[in-house]
Biopython code that builds the backbone (N, CA, C, O; Angstrom):
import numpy as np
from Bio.PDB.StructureBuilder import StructureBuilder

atoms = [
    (1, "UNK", "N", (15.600, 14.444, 4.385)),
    (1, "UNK", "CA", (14.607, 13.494, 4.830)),
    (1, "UNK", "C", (14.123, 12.703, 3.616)),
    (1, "UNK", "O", (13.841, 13.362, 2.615)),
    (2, "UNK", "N", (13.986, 11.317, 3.575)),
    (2, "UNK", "CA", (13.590, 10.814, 3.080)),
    (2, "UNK", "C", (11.832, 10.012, 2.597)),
    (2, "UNK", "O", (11.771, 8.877, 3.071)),
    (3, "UNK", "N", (10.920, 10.287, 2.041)),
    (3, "UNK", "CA", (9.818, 9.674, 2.066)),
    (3, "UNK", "C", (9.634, 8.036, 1.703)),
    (3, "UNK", "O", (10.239, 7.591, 0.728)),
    (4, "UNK", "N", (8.859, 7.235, 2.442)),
    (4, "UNK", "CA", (9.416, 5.873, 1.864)),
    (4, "UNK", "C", (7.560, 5.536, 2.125)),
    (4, "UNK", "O", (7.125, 5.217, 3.231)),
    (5, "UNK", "N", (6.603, 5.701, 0.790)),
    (5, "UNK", "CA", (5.206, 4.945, 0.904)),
    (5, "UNK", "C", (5.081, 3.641, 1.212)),
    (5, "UNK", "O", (5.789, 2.753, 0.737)),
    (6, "UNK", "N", (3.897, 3.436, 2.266)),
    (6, "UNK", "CA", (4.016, 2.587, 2.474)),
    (6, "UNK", "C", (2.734, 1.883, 1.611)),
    (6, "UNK", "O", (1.975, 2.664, 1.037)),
    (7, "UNK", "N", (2.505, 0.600, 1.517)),
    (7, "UNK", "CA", (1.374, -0.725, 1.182)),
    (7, "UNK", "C", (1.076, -1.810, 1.938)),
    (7, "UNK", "O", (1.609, -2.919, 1.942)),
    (8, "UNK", "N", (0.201, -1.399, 2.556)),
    (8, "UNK", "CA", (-0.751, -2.250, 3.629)),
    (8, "UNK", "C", (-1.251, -3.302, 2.824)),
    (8, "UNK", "O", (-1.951, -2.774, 1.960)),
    (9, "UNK", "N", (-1.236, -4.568, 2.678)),
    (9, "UNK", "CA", (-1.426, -5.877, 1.973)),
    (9, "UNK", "C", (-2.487, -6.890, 2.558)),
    (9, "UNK", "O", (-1.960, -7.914, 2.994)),
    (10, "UNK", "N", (-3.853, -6.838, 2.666)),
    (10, "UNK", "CA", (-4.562, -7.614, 3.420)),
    (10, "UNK", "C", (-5.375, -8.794, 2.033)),
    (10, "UNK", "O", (-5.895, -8.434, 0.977)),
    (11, "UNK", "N", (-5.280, -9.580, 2.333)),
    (11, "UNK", "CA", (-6.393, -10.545, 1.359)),
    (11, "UNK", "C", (-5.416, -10.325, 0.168)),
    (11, "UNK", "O", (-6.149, -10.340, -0.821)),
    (12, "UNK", "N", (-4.642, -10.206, -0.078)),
    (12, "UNK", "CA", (-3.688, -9.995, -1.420)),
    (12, "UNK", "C", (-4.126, -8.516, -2.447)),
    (12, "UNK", "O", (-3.995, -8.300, -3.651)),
    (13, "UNK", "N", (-4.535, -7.913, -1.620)),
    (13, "UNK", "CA", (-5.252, -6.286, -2.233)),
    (13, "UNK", "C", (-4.619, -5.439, -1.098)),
    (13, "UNK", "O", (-4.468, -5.743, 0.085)),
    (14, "UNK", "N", (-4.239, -4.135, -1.849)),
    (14, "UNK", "CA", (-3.742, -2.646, -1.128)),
    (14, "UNK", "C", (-5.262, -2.088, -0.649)),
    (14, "UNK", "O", (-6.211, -1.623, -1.280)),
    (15, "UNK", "N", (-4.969, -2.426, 1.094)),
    (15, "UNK", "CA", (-6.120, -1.724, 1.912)),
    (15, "UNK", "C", (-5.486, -0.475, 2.877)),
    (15, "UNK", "O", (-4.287, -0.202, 2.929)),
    (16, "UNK", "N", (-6.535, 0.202, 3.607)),
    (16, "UNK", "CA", (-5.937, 1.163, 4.530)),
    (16, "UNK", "C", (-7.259, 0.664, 5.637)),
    (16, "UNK", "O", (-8.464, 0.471, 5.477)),
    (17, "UNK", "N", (-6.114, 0.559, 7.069)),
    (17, "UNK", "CA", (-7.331, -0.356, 7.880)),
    (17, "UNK", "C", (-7.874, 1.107, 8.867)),
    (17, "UNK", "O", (-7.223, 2.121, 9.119)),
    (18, "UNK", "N", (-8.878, 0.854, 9.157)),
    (18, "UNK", "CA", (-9.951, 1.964, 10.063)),
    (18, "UNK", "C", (-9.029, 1.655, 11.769)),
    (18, "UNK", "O", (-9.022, 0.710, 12.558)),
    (19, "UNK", "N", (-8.645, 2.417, 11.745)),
    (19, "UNK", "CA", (-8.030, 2.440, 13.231)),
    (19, "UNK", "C", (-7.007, 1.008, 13.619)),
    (19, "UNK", "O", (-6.801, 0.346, 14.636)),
    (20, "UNK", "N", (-6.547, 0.978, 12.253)),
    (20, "UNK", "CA", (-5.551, -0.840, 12.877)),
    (20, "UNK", "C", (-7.187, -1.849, 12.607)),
    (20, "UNK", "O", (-7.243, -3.075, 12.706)),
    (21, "UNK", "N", (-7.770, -1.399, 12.436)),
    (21, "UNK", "CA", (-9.287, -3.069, 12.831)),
    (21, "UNK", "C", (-9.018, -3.711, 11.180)),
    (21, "UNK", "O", (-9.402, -3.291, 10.089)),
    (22, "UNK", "N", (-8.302, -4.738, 11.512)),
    (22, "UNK", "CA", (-8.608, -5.666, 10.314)),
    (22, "UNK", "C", (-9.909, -5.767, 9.855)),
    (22, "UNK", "O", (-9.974, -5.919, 8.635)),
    (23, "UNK", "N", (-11.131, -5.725, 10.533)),
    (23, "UNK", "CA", (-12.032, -5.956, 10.055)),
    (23, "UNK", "C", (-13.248, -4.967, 9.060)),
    (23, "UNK", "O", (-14.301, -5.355, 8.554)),
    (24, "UNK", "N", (-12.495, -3.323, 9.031)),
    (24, "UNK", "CA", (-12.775, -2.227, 8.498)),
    (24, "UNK", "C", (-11.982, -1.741, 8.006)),
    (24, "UNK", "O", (-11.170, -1.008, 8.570)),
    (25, "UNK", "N", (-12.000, -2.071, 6.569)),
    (25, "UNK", "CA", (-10.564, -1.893, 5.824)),
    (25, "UNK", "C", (-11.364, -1.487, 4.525)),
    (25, "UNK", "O", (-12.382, -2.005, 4.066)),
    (26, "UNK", "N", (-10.507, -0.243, 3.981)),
    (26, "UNK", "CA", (-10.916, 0.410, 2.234)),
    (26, "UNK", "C", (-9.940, -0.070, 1.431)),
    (26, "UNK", "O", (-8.730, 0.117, 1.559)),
    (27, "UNK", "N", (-10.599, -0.799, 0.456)),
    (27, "UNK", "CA", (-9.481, -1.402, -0.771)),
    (27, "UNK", "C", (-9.252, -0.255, -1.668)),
    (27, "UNK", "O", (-10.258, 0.265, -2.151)),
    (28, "UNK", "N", (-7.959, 0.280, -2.006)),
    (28, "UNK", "CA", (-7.079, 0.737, -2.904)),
    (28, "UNK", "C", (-7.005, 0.394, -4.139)),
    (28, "UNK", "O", (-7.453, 1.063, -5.071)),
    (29, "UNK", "N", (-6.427, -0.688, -4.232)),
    (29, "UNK", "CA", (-6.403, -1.312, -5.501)),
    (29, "UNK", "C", (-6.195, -2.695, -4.998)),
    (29, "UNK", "O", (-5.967, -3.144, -3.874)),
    (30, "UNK", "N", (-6.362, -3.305, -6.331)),
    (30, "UNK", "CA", (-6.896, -5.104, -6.281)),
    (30, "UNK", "C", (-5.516, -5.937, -6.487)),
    (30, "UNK", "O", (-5.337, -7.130, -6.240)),
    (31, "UNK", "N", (-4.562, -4.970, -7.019)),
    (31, "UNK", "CA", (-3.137, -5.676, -7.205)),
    (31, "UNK", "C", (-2.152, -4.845, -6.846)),
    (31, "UNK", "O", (-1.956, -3.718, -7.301)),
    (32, "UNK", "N", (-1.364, -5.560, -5.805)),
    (32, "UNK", "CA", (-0.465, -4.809, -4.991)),
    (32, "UNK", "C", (0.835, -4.357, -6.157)),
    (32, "UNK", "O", (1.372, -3.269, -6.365)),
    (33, "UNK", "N", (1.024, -5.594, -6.721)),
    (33, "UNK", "CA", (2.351, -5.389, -7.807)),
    (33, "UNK", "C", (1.715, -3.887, -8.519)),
    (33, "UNK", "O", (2.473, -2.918, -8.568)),
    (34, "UNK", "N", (0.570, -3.795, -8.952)),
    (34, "UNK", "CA", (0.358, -2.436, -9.739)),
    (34, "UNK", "C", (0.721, -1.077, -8.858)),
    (34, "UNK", "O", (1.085, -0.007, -9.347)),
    (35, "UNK", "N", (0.597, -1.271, -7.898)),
    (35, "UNK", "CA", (0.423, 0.053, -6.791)),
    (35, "UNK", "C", (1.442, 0.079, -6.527)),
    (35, "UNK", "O", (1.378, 1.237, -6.114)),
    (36, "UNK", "N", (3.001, -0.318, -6.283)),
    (36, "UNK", "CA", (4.295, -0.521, -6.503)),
    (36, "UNK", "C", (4.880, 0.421, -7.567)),
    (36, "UNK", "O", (5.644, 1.387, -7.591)),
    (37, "UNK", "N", (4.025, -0.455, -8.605)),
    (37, "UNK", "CA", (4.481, 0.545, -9.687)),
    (37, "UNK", "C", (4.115, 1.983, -9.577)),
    (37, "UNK", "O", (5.059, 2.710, -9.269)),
    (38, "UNK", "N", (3.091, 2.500, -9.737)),
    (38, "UNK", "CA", (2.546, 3.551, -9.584)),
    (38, "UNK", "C", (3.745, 4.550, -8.744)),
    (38, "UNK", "O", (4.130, 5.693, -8.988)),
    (39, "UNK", "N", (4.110, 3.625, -7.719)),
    (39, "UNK", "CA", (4.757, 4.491, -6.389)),
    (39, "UNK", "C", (6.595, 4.660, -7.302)),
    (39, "UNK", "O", (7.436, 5.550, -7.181)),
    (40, "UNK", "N", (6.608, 3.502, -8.078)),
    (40, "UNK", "CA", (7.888, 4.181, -8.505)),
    (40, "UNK", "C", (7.896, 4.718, -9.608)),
    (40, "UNK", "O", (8.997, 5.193, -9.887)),
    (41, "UNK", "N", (6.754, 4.910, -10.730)),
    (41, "UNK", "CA", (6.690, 5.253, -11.461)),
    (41, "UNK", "C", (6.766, 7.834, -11.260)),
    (41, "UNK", "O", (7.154, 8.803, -11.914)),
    (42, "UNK", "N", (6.011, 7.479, -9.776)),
    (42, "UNK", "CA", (5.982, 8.747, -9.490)),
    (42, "UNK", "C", (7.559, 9.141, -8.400)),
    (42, "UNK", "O", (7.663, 10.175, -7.741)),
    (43, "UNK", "N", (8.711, 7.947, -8.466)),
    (43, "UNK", "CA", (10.122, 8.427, -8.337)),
    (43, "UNK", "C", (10.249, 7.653, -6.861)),
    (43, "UNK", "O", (11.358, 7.896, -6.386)),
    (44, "UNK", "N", (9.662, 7.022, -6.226)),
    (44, "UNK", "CA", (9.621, 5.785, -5.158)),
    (44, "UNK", "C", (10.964, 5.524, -5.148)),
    (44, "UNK", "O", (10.971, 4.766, -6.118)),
    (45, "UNK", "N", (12.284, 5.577, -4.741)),
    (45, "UNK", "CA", (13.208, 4.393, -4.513)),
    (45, "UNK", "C", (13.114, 3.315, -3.645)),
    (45, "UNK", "O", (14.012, 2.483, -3.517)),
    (46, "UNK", "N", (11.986, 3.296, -2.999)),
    (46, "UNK", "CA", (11.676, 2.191, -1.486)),
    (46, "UNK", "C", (10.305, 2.315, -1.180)),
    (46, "UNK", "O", (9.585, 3.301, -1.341)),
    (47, "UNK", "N", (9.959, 0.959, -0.617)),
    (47, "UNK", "CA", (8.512, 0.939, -0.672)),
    (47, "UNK", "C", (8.428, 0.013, 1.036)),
    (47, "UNK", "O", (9.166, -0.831, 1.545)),
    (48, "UNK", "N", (7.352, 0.587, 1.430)),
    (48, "UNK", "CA", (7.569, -0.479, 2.810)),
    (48, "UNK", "C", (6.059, -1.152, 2.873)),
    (48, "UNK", "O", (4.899, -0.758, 2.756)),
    (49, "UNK", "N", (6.640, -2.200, 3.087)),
    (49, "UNK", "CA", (5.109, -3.460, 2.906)),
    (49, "UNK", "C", (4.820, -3.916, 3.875)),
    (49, "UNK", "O", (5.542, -4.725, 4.457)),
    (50, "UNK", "N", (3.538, -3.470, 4.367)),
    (50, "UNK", "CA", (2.763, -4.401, 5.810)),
    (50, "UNK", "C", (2.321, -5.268, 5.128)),
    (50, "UNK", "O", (1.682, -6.189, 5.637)),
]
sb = StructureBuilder()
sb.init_structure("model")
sb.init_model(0)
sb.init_chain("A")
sb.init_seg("    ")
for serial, (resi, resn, name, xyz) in enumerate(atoms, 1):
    if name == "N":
        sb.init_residue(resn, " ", resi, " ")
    sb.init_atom(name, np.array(xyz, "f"), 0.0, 1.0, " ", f" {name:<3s}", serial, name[0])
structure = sb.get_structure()
């Protein structure tokens, strides 16, 4: 089995939305390109981007 993280992309920042509601969303981090890294830096071969 393979794991493939995903990055939810709202306003150009990594959010995680409250039940799908665009409008209740926790920011992650402020730059998606950094959080990419992170994910392959910890061995990521694939990343899936909402």
């Amino acid at each position: 089995m393979e794991v493939i993280p995903a990055i939810d992309i709202l306003g150009g920042r990594c959010v995680r939305l409250y039940q799908g509601d665009y409008t209740r969303s926790q920011v992650f981090s402020e730059n998606p390109v950094d959080m990419a890294k992170q994910w392959v830096d910890q061995g990521a071969t694939r990343l899936h981007l909402v």
